[in-house]
matplotlib code that plots the C-alpha trace (Angstrom):
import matplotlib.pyplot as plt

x = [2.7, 1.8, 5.2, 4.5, 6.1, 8.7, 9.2, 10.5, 12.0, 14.8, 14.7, 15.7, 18.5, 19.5, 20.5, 22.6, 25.6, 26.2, 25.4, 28.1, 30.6, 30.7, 32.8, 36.2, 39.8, 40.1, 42.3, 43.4, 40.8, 39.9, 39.1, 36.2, 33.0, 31.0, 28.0, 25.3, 23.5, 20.2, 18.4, 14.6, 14.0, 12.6, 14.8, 16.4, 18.5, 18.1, 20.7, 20.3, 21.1, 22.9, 19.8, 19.0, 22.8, 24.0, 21.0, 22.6, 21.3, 22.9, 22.6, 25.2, 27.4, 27.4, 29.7, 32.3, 32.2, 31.7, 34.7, 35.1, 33.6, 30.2, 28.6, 25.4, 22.8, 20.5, 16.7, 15.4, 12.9, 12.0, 8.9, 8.1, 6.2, 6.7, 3.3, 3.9, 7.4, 5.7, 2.9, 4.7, 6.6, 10.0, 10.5, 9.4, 12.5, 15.1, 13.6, 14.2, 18.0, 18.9, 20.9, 22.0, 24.2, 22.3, 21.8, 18.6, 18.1, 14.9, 13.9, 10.5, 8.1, 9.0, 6.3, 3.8, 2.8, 0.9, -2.1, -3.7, -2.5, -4.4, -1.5, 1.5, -0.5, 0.0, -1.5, 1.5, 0.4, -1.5, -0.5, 2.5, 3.5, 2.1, 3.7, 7.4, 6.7, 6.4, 10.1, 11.2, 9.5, 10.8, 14.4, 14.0, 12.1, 15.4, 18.3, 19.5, 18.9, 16.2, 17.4, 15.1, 15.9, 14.1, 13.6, 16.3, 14.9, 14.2, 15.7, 13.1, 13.8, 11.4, 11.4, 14.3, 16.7, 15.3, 15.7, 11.9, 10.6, 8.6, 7.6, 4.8, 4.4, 6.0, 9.5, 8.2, 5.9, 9.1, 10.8, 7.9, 8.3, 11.7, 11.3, 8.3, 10.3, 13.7, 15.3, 18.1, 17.1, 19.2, 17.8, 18.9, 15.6, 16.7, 20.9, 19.9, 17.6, 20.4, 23.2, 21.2, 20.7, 24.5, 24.9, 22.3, 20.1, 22.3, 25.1, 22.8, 21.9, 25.4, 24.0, 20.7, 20.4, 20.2, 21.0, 20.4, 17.0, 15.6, 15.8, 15.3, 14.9, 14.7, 17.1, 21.1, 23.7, 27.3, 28.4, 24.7, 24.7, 28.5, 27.4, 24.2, 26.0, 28.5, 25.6, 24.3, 27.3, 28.2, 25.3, 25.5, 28.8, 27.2, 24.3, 26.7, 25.0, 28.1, 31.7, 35.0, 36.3, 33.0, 33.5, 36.3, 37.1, 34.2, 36.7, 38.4, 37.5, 35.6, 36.1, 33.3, 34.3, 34.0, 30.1, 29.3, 25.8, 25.5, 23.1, 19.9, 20.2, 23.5]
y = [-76.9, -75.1, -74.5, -74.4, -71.1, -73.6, -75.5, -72.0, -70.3, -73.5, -73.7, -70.0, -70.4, -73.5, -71.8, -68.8, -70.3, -71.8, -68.4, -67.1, -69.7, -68.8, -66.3, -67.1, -68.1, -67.1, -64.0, -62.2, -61.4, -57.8, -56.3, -54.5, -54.9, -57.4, -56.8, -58.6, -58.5, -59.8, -61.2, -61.3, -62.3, -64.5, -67.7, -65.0, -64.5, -68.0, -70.4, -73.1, -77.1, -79.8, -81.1, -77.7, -76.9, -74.9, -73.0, -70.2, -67.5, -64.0, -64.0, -67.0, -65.3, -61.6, -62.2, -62.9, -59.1, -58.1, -57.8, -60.7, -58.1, -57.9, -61.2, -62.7, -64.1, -65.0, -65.8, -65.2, -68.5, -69.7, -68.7, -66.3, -62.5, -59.8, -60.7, -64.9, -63.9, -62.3, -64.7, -67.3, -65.8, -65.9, -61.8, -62.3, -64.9, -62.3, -59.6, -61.8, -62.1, -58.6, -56.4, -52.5, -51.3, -54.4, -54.0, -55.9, -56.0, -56.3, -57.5, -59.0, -58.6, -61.8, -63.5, -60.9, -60.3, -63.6, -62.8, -66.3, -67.1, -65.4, -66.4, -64.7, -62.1, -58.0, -55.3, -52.7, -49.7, -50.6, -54.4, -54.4, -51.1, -51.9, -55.0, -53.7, -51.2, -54.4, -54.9, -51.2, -50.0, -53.9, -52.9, -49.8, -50.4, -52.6, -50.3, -51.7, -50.0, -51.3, -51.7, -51.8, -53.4, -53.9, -57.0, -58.2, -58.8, -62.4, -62.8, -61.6, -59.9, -58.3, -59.1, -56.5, -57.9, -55.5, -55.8, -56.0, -55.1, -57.3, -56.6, -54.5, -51.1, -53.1, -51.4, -48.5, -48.8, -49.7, -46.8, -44.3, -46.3, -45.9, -42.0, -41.7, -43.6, -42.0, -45.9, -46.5, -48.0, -50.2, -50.0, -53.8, -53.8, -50.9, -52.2, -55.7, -54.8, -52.4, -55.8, -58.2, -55.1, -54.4, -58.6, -59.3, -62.1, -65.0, -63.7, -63.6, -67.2, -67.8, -66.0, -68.0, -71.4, -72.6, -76.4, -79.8, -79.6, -76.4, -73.0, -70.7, -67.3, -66.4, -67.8, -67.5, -70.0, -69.3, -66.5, -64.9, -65.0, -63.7, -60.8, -59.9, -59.9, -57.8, -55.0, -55.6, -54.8, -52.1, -50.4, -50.6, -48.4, -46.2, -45.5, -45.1, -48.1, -49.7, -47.7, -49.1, -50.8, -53.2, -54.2, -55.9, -57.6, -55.0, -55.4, -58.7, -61.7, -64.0, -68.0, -69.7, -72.8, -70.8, -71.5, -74.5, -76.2, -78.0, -81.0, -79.8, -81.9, -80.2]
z = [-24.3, -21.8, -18.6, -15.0, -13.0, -11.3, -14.8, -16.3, -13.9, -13.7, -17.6, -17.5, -14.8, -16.0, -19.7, -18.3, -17.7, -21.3, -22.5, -20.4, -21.2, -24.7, -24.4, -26.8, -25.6, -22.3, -21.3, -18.4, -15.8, -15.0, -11.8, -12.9, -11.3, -13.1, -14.6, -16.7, -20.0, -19.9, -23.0, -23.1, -27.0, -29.4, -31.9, -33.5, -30.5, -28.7, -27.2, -30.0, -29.1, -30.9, -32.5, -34.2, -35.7, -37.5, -36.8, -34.2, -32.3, -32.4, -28.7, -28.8, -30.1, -28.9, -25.3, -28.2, -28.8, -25.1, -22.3, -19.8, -16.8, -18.8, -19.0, -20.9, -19.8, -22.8, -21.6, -25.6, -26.0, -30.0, -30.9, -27.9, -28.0, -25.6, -24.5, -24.1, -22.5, -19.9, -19.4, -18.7, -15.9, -18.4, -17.4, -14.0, -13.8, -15.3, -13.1, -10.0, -11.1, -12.6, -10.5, -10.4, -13.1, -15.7, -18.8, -20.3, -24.2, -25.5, -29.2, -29.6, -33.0, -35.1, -32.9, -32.0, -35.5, -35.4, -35.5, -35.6, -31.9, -29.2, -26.7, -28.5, -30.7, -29.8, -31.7, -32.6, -31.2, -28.1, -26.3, -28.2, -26.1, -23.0, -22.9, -23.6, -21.0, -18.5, -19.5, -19.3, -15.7, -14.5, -15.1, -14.1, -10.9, -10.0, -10.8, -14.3, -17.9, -20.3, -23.9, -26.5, -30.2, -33.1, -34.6, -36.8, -40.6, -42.1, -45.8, -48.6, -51.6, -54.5, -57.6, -58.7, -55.5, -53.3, -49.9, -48.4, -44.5, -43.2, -39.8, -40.4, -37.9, -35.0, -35.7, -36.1, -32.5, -30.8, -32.6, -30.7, -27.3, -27.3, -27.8, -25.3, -22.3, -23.1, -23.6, -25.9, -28.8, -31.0, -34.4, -35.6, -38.3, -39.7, -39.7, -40.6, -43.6, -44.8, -44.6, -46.8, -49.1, -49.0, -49.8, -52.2, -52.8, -53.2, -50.8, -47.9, -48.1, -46.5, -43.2, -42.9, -42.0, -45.3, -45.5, -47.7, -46.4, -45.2, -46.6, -43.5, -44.4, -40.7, -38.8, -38.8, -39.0, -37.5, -40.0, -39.8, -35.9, -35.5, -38.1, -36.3, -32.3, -33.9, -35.2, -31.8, -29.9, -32.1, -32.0, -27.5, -28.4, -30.8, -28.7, -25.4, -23.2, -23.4, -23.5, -25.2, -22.5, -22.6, -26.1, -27.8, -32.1, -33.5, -36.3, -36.1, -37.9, -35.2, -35.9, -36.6, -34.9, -31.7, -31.7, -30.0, -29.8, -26.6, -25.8, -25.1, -21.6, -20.4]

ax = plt.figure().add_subplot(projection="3d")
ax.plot(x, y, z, "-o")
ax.set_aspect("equal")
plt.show()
């Protein structure tokens, strides 16, 4: 279905403020100067709706990891690619928001690897590239700090309950990107892969939306999403873009009735 400009630029500011609210008991209030962390992303990261539980973003849950003075503001779309993202104005709308001192996390790959569909399709080492450099120079050229993260790994295993890659030479393209533009680079392929390894076959099917009636080997359900925001916000530390006073529970259970899936019409 194709989205007019006007149609997605209120669907984008219309979802900000449930990603914000997600944010755990509340607590004191800090006098910090607030700042924001955009999301540009694909359903690996997406605010997910009552219709879709438990199926859970890890975007949902990662201001659960982050201080109340750094907020979320999660623009990741299902099924987008850094090139469909852009074309239908979805970066423009977070470029028109973003602020000095941002932060704006990038993960596409899931969706660009499809090669069958001219509209989302990028090649890893040429459009693929040109079109996260849309994102980097765009945050840039306003004052806030690109972020760049690999695409978290879907559940498959070999034969011998091997952990196996499957996103092809896109990790690896974002890897060199990240190197040639001097951008932070969170490494989540590489962190994710090395989890389902660590938890085996069966054991990971607890983290993917596994149900009655669908076995999702892509996307997370609460535990899977709370696992993944905490890689996410861990890695922000390790990598400096965020300091210790940003983050908070790295090491603390986090409840998993503190995911909420709101009507889609909210």
């Amino acid at each position: 279905m194709s989205l007019s400009r006007r149609q997605v630029t209120f669907a984008a500011v219309a979802a900000v403020p449930l990603a914000v609210a997600a944010s755990g008991p509340a607590s004191a209030g800090t006098n910090r100067r607030s700042r924001t962390l955009y999301i540009a992303g694909d359903s690996t990261a997406a605010q997910k709706y009552a219709d879709a539980a438990p199926e859970t973003g890890w975007g949902m849950a990662l201001p659960f990891f982050l201080r109340e003075h750094l907020e979320v503001a999660n623009h990741a779309v299902n099924g987008r690619s850094a090139k469909s993202f852009v074309d239908e104005g979805r970066l423009e709308v977070v470029l028109g928001a973003i602020r000095p001192g941002d932060l704006l996390l990038i993960q596409f790959g899931h969706n660009d690897e499809k090669s069958a569909d001219p509209t989302r399709y990028t090649e890893p080492w040429t459009t693929y590239q040109d079109y996260l450099r849309q994102y980097v120079d765009g945050a840039r050229a306003r004052g806030a700090r690109p972020v760049l993260a690999t695409s978290v790994e879907r559940r498959k295993f070999d034969a011998d309950g091997n952990a196996v890659p499957t996103h092809g030479d896109y990790p690896a393209a974002m890897r060199a990107l990240a190197e040639e533009e001097r951008v932070a680079l969170l490494d989540i392929q590489a962190l994710s892969i090395a989890l389902w390894q660590r938890l085996g076959v069966e054991e990971t099917k607890k983290y993917f939306n596994w149900t009655a009636t669908e076995q999702d080997n892509t996307h997370f359900n609460p535990p899977g999403a709370i696992a993944l925001a905490r890689l996410v916000a861990a890695e922000l530390l390790h990598r400096r873009v965020l300091a210790h006073r940003d983050v908070r529970r790295l090491d603390e259970e986090v409840p998993e009735s503190w995911i909420t899936w709101p009507d889609a019409a909210a």
